[in-house]
Every structure is written in C-alpha cells, then in structure tokens.
C-alpha positions as CSV (number, residue, x, y, z in Angstrom):
1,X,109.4,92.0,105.0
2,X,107.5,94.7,103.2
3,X,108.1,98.4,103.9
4,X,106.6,101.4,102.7
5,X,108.6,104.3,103.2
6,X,106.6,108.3,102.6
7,X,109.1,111.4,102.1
8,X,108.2,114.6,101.3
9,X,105.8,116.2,103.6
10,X,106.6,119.2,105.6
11,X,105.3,122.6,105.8
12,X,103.8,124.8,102.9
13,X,102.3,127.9,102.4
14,X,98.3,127.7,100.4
15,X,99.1,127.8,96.9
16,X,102.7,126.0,97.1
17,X,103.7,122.4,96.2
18,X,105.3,119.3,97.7
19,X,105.8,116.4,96.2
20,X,105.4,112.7,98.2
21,X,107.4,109.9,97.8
22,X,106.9,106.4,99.1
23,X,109.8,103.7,98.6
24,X,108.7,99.9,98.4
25,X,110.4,97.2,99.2
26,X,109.5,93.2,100.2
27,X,107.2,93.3,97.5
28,X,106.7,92.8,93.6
29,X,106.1,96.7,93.2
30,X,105.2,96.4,89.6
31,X,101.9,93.7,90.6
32,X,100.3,96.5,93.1
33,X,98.1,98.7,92.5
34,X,99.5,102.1,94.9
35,X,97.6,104.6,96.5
36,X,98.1,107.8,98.5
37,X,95.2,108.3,101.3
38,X,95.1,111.3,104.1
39,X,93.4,111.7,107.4
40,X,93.4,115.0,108.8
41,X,92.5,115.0,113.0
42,X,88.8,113.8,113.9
43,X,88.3,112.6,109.9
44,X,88.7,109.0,108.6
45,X,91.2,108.2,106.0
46,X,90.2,108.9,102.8
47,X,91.4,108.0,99.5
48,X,93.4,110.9,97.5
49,X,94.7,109.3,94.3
50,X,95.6,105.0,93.0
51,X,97.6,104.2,90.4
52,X,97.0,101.0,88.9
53,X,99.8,98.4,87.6
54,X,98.9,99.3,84.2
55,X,99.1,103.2,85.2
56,X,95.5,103.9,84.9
57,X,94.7,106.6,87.7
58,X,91.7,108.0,89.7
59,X,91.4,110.9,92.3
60,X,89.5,112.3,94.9
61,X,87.4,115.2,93.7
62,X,88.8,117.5,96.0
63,X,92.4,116.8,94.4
64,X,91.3,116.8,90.6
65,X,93.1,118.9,88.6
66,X,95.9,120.1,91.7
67,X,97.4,116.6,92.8
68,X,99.0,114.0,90.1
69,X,99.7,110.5,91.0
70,X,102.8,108.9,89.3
71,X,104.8,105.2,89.6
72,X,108.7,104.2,88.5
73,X,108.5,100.7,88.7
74,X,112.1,100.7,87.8
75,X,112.5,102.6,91.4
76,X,109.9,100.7,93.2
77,X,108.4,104.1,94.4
78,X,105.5,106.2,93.9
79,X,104.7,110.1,94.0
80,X,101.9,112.4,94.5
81,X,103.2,115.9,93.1
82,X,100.8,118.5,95.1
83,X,100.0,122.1,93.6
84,X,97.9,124.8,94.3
85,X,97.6,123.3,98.2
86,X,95.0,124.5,100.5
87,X,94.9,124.5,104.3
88,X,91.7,121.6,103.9
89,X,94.7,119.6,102.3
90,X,96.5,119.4,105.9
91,X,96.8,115.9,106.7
92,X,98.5,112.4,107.4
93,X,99.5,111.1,104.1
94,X,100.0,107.6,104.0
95,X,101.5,105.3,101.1
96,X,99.5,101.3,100.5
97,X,100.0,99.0,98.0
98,X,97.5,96.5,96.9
99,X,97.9,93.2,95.6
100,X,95.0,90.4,94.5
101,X,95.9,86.9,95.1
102,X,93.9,83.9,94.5
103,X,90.8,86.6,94.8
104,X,92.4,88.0,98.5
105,X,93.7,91.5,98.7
106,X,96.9,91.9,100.5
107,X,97.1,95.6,101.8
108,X,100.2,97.1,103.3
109,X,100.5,100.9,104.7
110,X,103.1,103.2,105.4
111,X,103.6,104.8,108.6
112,X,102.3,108.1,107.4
113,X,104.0,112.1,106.7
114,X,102.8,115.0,108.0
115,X,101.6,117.8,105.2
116,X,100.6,121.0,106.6
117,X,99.4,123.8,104.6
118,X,99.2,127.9,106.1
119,X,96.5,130.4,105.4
C-alpha cells in the first residue's frame, strides 16, 4: 500500500521558514519523480516545485529563488525548505510521486498540511 506522509506545516509569520517533509512508503521511492503542489481556498492546485529521480528540479515562478526542493532516497522522503514566506504562500501542501510504467503514469498524493503565513 503506498503512503505519502507531509510534516512540517504550521503557522509562520511573512518572512519566516518551514520546512516540509513527506515520507514514502509502498513504493520504489528512488523510480519517482516527487513534487510538492498547494491549493489555497477557491484556487486549483498548482504545482510548486518536482524533483526528478536523477535530482533535476523545476519551480513555480512565484517560489523561485525562496522555496528549494530536495530528495534522500536513502530516507524515502522529500522536502521543500520555505524562506522568505508570504501570506499569498498560504495553502494546502500536498506531497505526489510519479512513476512511468509501460508509458502510464501512476500518481499517488498525500493527504495534504496546512501552511499559513501572517501579515
């Protein structure tokens, strides 16, 4: 059974840090690609920052230069490390992996953790 677990959200003051962490399990961590998306109320979920198997990275503008994505394959987990938060970077963050089989993606999500940022 595959599990992804987030950690780290919580409450934060603009200009602080957090940094995310999302657990694995049920899957061969090192094959998937991971990603960190958000949805803040009455938005869609958007993409924040992947992190492919071979560590290559890419991030939502908004995020560039403030957020950096990282992977321990020897931990089966993944981070996003935060900085210089703003209150536009309140949100649901949720954890997926992403493997390609035979050509099919196989997507699996989190359950999500709350970040909330202060004026």
């Amino acid at each position: 059974q595959v599990q992804l677990v987030e950690s780290g959200g919580g409450l934060v003051q603009a200009g602080g840090s957090l940094r995310l962490s999302c657990a694995a399990s049920g899957i061969i961590f090192s094959d998937n690609t991971m990603g960190w998306y958000r949805q803040a109320p009455g938005k869609q979920r958007e993409l924040v920052a992947a992190i492919t198997r071979g560590g290559s990275t890419n991030y939502a503008d908004s995020v560039k230069g403030r957020f950096t994505i990282s992977r321990d394959n020897a931990k089966n987990t993944v981070y996003l490390q935060m900085n210089s938060l703003k209150p536009e970077d309140t949100a649901v963050y949720y954890c997926k992996s992403q493997v390609v089989r035979v050509g099919l993606p196989y997507d699996y999500w989190g359950q999500g953790t709350q970040v909330t940022v202060s004026s």
